[in-house]
VEXBAVEX-899740 format. One record per residue: residue number from 1; x, y, z of N, C-alpha, C in turn. Coordinates in steps of 0.02 Angstrom, whole numbers. Layout:
<NUM, <X, Y, Z>, <X, Y, Z>, <X, Y, Z>>
...
This chain:
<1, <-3087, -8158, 7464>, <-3039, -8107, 7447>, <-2981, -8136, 7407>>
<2, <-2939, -8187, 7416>, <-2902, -8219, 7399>, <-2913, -8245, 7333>>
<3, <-2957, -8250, 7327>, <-3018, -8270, 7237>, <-3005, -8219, 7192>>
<4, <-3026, -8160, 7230>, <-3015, -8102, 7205>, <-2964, -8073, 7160>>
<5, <-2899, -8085, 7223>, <-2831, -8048, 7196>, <-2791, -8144, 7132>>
<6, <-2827, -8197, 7151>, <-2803, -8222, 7059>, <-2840, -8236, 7028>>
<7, <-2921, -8187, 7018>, <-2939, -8180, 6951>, <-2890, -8097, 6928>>
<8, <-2882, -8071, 6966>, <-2823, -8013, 6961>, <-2759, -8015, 6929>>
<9, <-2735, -8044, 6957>, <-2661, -8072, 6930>, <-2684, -8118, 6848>>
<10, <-2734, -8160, 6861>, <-2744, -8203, 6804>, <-2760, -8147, 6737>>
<11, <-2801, -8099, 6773>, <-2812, -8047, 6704>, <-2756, -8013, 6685>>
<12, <-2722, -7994, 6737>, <-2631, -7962, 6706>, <-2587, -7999, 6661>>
<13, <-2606, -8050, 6679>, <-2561, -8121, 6648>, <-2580, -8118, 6584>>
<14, <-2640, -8113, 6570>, <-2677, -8145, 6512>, <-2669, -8047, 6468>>
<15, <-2656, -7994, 6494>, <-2648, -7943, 6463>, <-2573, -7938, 6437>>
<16, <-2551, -7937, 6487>, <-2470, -7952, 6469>, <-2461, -7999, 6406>>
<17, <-2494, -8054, 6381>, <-2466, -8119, 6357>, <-2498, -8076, 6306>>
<18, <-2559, -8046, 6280>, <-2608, -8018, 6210>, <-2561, -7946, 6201>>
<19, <-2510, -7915, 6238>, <-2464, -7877, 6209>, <-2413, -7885, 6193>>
<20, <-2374, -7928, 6226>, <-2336, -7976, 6172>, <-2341, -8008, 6120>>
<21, <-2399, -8047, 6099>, <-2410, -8051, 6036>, <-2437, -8012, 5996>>
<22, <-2461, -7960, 6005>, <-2471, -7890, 5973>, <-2393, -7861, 5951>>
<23, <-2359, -7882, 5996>, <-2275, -7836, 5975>, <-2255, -7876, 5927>>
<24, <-2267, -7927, 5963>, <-2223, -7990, 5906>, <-2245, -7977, 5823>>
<25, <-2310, -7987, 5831>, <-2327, -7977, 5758>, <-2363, -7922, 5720>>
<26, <-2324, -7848, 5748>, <-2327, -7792, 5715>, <-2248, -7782, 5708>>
<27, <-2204, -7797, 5738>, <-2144, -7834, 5700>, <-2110, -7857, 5668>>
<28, <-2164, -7918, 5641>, <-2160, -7967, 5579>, <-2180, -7913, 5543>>
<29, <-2231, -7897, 5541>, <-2253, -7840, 5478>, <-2206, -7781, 5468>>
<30, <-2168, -7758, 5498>, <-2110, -7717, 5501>, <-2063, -7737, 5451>>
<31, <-2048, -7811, 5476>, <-1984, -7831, 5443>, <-1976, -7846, 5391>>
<32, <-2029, -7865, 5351>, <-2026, -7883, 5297>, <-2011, -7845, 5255>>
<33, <-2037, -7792, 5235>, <-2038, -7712, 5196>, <-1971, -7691, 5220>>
<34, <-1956, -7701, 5291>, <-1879, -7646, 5286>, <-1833, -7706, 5268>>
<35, <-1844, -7772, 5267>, <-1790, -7826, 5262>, <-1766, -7794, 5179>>
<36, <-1812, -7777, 5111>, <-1823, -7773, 5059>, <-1789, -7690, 5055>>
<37, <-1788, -7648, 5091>, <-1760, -7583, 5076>, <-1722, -7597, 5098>>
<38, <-1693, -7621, 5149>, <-1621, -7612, 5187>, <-1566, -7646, 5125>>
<39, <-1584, -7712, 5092>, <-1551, -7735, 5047>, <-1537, -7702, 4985>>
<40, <-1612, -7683, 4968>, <-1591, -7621, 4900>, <-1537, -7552, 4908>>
<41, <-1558, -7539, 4964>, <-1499, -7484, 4981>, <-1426, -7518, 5004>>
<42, <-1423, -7572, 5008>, <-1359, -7600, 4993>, <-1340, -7628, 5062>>
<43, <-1370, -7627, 5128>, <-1340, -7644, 5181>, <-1391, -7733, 5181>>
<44, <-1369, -7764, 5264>, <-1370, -7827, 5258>, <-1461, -7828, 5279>>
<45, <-1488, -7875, 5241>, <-1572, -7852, 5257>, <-1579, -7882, 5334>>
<46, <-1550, -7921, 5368>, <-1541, -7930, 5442>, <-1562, -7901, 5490>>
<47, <-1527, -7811, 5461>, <-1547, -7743, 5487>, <-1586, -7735, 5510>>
<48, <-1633, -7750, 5467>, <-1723, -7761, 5509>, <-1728, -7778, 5556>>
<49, <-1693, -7836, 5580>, <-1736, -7856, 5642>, <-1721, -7842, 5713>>
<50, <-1703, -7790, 5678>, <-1686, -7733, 5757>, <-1767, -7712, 5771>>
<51, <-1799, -7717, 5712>, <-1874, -7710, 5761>, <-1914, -7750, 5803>>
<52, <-1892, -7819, 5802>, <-1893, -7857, 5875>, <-1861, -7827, 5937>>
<53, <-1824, -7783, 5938>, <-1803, -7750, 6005>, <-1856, -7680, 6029>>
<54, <-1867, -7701, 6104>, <-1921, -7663, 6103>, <-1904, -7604, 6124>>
<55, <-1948, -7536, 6100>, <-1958, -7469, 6110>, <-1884, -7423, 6092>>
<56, <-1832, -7459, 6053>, <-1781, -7428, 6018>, <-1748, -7470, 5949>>
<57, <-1788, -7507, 5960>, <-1769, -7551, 5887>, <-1789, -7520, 5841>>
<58, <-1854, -7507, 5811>, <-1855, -7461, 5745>, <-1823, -7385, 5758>>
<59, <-1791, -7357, 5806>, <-1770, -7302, 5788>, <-1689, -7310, 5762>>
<60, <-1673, -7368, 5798>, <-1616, -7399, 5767>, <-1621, -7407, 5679>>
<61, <-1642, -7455, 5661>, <-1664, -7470, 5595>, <-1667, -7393, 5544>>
<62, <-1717, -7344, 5585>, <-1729, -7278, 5555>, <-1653, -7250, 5553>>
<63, <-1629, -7234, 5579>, <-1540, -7190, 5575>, <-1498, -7229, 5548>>
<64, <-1508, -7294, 5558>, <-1459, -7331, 5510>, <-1466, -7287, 5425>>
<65, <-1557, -7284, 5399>, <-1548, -7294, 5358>, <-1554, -7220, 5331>>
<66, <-1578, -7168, 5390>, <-1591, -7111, 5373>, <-1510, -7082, 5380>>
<67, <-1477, -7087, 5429>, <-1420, -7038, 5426>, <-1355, -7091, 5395>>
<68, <-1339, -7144, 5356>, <-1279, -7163, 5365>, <-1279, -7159, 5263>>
<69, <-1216, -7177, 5237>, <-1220, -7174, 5173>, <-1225, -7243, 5144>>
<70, <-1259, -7265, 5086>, <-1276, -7304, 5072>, <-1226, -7335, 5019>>
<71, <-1224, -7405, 5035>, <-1171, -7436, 5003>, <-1180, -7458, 4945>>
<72, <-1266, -7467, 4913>, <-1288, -7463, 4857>, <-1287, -7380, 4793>>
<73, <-1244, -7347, 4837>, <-1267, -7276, 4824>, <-1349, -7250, 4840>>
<74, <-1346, -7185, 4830>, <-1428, -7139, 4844>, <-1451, -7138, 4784>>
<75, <-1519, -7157, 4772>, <-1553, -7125, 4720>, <-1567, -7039, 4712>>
<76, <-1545, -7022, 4651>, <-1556, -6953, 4648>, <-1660, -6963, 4638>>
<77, <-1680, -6899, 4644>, <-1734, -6877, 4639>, <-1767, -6901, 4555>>
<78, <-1756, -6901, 4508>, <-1743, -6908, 4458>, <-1740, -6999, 4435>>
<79, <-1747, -7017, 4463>, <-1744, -7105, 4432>, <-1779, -7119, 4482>>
């Protein structure tokens, strides 16, 4: 029984550790692309890596860039 409950724990361990690196590096792929808009629209490309924070970091990142005014100015529709 005792066998049992740490091939148990050993499989939690080993799930836990393959979703963390799943976060980690859908992340990286995050950051790169917003590191590159956040700068064109004029703020610090840094910004990004609020998507290393988990389950409110990209909504962070998102309102930064959706509701605040941009220090590069807005592109009109038109250019």
């Amino acid at each position: 029984m005792a066998s049992l409950v740490t091939w148990m724990l050993a499989l939690g361990s080993l799930a836990v550790a393959f979703l963390l690196v799943g976060y980690v590096l859908m992340s990286l792929i995050l950051i790169i692309p917003t590191w590159r808009i956040c700068t064109r629209a004029g703020f610090s490309g840094a910004l990004s890596l609020f998507h290393l924070v988990p389950f409110v970091g990209s909504f962070i990142v998102m309102g930064m860039l959706a509701f605040s005014t941009w220090p590069a100015g807005e592109a009109s529709p038109g250019r």
